[in-house]
C-alpha positions in Angstrom: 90.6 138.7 4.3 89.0 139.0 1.0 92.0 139.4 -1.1 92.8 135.6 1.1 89.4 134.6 0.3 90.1 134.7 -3.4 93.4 133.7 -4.2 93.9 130.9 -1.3 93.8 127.4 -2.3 90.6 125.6 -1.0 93.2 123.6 1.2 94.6 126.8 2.6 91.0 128.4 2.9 90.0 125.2 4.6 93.4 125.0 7.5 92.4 128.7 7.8 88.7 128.6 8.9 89.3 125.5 10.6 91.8 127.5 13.0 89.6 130.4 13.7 86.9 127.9 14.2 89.2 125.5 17.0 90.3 129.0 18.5 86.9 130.2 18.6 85.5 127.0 20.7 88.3 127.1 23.3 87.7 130.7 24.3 84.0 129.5 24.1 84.3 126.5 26.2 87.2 127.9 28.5 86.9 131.7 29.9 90.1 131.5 30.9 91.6 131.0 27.4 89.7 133.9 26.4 91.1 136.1 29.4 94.8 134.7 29.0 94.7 135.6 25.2 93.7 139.5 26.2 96.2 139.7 28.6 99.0 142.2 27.9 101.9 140.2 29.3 103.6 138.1 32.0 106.1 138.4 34.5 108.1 136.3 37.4 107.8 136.6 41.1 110.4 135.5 43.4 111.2 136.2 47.2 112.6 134.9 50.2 111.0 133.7 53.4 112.8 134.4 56.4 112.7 133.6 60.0 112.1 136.9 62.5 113.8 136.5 66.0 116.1 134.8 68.2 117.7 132.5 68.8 116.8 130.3 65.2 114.5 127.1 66.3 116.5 123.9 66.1 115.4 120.6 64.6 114.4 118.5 67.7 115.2 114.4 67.0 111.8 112.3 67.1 112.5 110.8 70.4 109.8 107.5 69.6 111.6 106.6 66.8 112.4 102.5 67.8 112.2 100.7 64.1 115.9 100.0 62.9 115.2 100.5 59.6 113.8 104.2 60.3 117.6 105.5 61.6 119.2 103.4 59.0 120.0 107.0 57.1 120.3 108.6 60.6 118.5 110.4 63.1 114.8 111.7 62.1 114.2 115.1 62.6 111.4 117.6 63.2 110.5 119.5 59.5 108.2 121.9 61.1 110.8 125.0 61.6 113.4 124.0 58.8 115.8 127.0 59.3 119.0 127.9 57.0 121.2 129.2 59.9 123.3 131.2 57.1 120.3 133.2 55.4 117.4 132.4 58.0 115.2 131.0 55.3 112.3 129.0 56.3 111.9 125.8 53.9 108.6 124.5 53.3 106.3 127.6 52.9 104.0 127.7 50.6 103.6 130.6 48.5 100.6 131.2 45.8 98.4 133.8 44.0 95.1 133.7 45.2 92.5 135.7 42.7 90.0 137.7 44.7 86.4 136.8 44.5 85.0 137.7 40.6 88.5 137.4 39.1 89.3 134.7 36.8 93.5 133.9 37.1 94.4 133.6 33.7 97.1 131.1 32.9 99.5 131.6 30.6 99.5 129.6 27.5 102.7 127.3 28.4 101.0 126.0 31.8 97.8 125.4 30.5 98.3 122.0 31.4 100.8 120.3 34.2 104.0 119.5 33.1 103.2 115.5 34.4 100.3 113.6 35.3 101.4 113.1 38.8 102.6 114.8 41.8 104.7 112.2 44.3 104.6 111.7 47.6 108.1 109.2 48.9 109.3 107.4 51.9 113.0 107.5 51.3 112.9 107.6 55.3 110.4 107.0 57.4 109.0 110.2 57.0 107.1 112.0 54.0 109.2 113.7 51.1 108.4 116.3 50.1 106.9 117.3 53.6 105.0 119.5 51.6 103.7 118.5 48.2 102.1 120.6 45.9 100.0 119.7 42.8 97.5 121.3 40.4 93.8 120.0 39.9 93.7 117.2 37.5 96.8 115.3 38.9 97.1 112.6 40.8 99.1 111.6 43.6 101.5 108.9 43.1 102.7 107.9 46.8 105.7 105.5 46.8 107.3 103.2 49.8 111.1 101.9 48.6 111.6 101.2 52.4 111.8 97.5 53.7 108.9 98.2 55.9 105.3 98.9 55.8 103.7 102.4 55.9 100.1 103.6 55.3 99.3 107.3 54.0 96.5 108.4 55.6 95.2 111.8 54.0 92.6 114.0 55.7 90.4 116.7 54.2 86.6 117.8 53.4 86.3 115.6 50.0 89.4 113.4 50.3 89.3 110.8 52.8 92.3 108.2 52.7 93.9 105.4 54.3 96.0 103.3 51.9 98.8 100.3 52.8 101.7 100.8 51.4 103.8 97.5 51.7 107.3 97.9 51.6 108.7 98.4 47.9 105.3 99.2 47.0 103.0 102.1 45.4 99.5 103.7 45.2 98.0 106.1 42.8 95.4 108.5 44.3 92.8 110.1 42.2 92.3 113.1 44.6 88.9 115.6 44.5 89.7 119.2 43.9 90.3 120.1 47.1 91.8 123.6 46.3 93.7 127.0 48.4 93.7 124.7 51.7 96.3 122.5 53.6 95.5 118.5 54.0 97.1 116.7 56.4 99.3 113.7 55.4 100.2 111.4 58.0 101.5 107.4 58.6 99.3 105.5 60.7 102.1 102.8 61.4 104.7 106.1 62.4 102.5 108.3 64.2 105.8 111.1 64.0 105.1 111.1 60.7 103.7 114.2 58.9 103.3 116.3 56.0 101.0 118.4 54.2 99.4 118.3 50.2 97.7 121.4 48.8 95.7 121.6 45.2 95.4 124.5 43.1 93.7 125.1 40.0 96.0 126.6 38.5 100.1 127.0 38.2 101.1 129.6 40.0 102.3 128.0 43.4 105.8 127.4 44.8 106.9 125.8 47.8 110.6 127.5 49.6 113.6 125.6 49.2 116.5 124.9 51.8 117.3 128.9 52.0 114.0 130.0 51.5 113.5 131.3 48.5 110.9 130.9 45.3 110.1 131.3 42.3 106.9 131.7 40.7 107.1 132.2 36.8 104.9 133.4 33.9 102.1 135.2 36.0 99.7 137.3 34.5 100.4 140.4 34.8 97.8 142.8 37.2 97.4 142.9 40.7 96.6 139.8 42.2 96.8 138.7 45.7 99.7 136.9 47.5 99.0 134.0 50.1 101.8 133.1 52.6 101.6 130.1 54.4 103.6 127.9 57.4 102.4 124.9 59.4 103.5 126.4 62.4 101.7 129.6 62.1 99.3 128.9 59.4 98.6 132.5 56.9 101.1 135.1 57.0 98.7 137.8 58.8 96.9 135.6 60.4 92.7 134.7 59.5 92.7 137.6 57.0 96.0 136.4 55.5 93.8 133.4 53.7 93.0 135.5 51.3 96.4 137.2 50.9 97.7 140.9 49.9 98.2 142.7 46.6 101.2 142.7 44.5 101.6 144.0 41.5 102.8 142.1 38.7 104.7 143.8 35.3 104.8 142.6 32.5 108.2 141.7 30.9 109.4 141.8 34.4 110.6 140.1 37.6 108.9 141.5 40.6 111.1 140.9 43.4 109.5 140.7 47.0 112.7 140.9 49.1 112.3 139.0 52.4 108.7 137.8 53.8 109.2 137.5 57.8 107.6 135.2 59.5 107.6 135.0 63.3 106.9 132.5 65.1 104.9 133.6 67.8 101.9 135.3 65.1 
């Protein structure tokens, strides 16, 4: 530093200090910065979520289902038990790290912020999609209706209390309260079948299953850090204590595989 401090330019001296000085503020005004930049690495997670028992739940039809326009893309069917008959994967669980009480999550440097400002909710049915929709404190909610009839999204929770028209072609931004680690029901008061579920986290490291259950979560800090598993039809994976999940272990540099997560549906 002082063989910088004498032959720098003033211009370089200046960019230099200014730096240190912008670097020095996050960490001050943000722990988490502060954490993240100690942290000795990141790795992935990934897993699949799999159905335990027989015979595999089929998708029932809605059997109220009367507006034309609803079956114009064919017949509705249940999302609660969305089963791959080939792999047994479960679609639409949610998976996240939950830190324990006193630990700070640190986020790597690349997710500080969302990748977009909104999350989105659509009707390209009459019924929600994604039936599960996941976004990150600081989003909003972007709920759209290109159907040629009405719907309204009603959302239901502790701080977030909604009940918003949608007309057909139409849109609605919703400026959602942290509402964080819990499901909140999403349902159409015009289509009481209708259902689906949001959850907010305050941070990025979240994942919802796809059609043959598996996920991905990426650039976790590394540590131990607990794992939350949850379905609507059985709520947390191990039940009440399951809320606040079980330890993995994450390495850095590497992809910690978690095989298959069973759920059954009787638990």
């Amino acid at each position: 530093m002082r063989y910088l401090l004498r032959t720098a330019s003033p211009y370089l001296l200046g960019l230099t200090l200014l730096t240190s000085a912008m670097l020095l503020f996050a960490a001050l005004s943000d722990p988490s910065v502060l954490h993240a930049a100690l942290q000795q690495g990141w790795g992935n997670i990934t897993g699949q979520v799999v159905y335990q028992g027989d015979p595999l739940p089929e998708r029932k039809p809605f059997p109220d289902v009367k507006e034309p326009a609803c079956l114009e893309k064919g017949q509705l069917l249940s999302e609660v038990w969305v089963v791959d008959p080939k792999t047994r994967g479960v679609r639409w669980t949610v998976v996240f790290l939950k830190p324990a009480k006193g630990q700070i999550l640190p986020v790597h440097p690349a997710l500080q912020k969302p990748a977009s400002d909104f999350a989105t909710i659509d009707h390209p049915t009459c019924a929600f999609y994604p039936h599960v929709v996941t976004m990150r404190v600081g989003q909003k909610l972007l709920a759209l209706n290109p159907m040629p009839i009405a719907h309204n999204v009603v959302i239901t929770g502790f701080r977030n209390n909604f009940n918003i028209q949608l007309p057909p072609g139409g849109k609605h931004v919703f400026d959602l309260q942290p509402e964080t680690y819990r499901p909140l029901p999403v349902k159409c008061g015009a289509h009481p079948w209708m259902s689906g579920y949001l959850w907010m986290f305050d941070h990025p490291y979240f994942a919802v299953t796809d059609e043959t259950g598996h996920f991905t979560i990426k650039n976790a800090p590394a540590g131990t850090w607990n794992l939350v598993v949850w379905h609507e039809a059985i709520g947390y994976l191990g039940g009440a204590a399951g809320r606040d999940g079980k330890p993995i272990e994450i390495k850095a540099g590497e992809t910690t595989d978690l095989g298959k997560i069973e759920l059954k549906p009787t638990q």
